[in-house]
C-alpha positions as CSV (number, residue, x, y, z in Angstrom):
1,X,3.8,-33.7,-18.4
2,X,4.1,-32.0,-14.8
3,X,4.4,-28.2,-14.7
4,X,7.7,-26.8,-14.0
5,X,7.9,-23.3,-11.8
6,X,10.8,-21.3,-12.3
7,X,10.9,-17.8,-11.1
8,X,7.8,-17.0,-11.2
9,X,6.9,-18.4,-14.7
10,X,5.2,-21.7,-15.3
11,X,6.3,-24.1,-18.2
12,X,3.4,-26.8,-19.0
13,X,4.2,-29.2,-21.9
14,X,2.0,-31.7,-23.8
15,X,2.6,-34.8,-24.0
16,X,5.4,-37.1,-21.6
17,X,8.3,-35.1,-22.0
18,X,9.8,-33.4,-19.4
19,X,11.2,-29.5,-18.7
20,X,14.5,-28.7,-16.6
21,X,15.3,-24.8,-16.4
22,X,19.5,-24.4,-17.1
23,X,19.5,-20.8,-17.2
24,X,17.4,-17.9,-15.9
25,X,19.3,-14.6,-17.0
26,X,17.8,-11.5,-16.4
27,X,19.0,-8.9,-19.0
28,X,19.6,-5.8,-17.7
29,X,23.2,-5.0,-16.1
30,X,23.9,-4.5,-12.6
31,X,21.0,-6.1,-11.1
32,X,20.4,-9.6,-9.6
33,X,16.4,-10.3,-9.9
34,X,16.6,-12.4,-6.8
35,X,18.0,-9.7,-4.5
36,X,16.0,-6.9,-2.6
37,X,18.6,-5.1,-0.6
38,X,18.3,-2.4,-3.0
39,X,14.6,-1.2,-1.4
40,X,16.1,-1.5,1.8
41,X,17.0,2.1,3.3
42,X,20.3,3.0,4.6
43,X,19.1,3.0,8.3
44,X,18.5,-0.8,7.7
45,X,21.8,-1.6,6.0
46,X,23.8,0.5,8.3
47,X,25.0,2.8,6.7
48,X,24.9,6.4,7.0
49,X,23.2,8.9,6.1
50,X,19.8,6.9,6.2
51,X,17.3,7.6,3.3
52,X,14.7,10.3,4.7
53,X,11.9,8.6,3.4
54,X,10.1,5.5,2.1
55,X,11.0,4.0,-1.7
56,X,7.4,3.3,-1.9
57,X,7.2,6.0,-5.0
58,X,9.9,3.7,-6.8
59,X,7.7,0.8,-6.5
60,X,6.6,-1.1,-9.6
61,X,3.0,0.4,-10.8
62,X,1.3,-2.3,-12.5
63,X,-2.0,-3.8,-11.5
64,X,-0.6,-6.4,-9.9
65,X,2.7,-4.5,-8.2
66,X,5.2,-6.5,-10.1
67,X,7.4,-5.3,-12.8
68,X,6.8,-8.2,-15.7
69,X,8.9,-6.6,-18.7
70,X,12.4,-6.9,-18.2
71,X,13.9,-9.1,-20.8
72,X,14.8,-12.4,-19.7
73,X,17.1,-15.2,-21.1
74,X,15.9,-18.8,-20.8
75,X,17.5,-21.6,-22.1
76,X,15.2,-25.3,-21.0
77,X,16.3,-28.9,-21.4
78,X,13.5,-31.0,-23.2
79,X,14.0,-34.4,-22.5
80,X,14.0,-37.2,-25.1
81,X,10.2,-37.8,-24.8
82,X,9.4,-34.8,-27.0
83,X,7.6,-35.4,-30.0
84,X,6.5,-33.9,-33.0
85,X,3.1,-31.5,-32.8
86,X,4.1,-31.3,-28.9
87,X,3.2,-27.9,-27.4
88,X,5.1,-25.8,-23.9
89,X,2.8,-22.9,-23.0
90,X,4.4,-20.7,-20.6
91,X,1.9,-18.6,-17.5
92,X,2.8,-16.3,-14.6
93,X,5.2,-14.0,-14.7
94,X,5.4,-13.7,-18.2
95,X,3.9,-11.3,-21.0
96,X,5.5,-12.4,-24.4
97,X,8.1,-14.8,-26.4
98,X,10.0,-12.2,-27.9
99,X,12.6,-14.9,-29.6
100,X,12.9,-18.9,-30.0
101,X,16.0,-21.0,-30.9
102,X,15.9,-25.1,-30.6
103,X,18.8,-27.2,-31.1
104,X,18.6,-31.6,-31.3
105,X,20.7,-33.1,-28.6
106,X,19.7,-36.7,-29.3
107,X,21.8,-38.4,-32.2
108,X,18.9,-40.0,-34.9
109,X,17.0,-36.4,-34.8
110,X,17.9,-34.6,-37.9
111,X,15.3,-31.4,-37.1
112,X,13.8,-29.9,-34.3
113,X,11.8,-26.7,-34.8
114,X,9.8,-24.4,-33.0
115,X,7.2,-22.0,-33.9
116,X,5.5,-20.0,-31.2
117,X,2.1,-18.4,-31.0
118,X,1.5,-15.9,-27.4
119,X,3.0,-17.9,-25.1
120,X,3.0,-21.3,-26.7
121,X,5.8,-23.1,-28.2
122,X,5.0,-26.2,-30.8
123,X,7.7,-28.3,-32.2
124,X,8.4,-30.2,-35.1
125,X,10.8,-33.6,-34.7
126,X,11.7,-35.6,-37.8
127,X,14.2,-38.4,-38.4
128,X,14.9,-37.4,-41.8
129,X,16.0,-34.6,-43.1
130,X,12.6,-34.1,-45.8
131,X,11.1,-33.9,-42.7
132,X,8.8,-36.7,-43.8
133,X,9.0,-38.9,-40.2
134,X,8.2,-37.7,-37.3
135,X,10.5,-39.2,-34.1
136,X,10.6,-38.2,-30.3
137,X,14.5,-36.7,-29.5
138,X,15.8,-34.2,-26.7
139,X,16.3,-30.7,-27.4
140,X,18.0,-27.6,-26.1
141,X,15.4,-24.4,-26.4
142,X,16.2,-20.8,-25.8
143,X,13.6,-18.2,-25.0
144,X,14.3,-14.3,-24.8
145,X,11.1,-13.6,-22.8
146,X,9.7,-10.6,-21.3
């Protein structure tokens, strides 16, 4: 499958299936992760009384000047083409898989499961309910990643 960039992180699948990011949720209140005006001084936003200095000392201090652990909330389509032992591995701006839910949406799947290991996701897709025959289906996964 093609990667899929979303925000900085990088979803890269086995196999033909394909990835489509729904939801991006940041989860911490009062703060949009794609807006900056908050490190813009006053001066700049016009308003009065203009901050003195720089908010360089605020900045993010890891290596690479980002701030990567804020909790995030991602929930990813998985089209129909996903099949048992397939694997997503996620890159970038992203340092662990804190929690994993997967829900079918294709009628004639009776489980879809996924196990994760770093920052890889494998899934299991059966037909029957043993779990004895393996099928392709869609599925609905959510990620709280950080």
């Amino acid at each position: 499958m093609a990667a899929t960039t979303h925000r900085g992180v990088t979803y890269t699948g086995t196999g033909t299936f394909t990835t489509t990011v729904d939801l991006d949720l940041p989860l911490w209140a009062g703060v949009d992760q794609d807006d900056t005006t908050w490190l813009t001084q006053g001066s700049a936003l016009g308003t009065t009384p203009a901050y003195p200095g720089t908010l360089g000392s605020f900045a993010a201090r890891n290596a690479d000047g980002s701030n990567l652990g804020n909790p995030r909330l991602v929930c990813l389509s998985l089209d129909s083409n996903l099949a048992d032992t397939n694997t997503l591995t996620l890159s970038g701006d992203v340092n662990t898989i804190i929690s994993s839910q997967v829900n079918a949406t294709t009628t004639g799947v009776s489980t879809v499961k996924v196990t994760t290991s770093g920052l890889v996701c494998t899934f299991e897709c059966e037909s029957s309910a043993d779990g004895t025959t393996n099928t392709t289906g869609a599925a609905s996964l959510w990620l709280i990643v950080a």
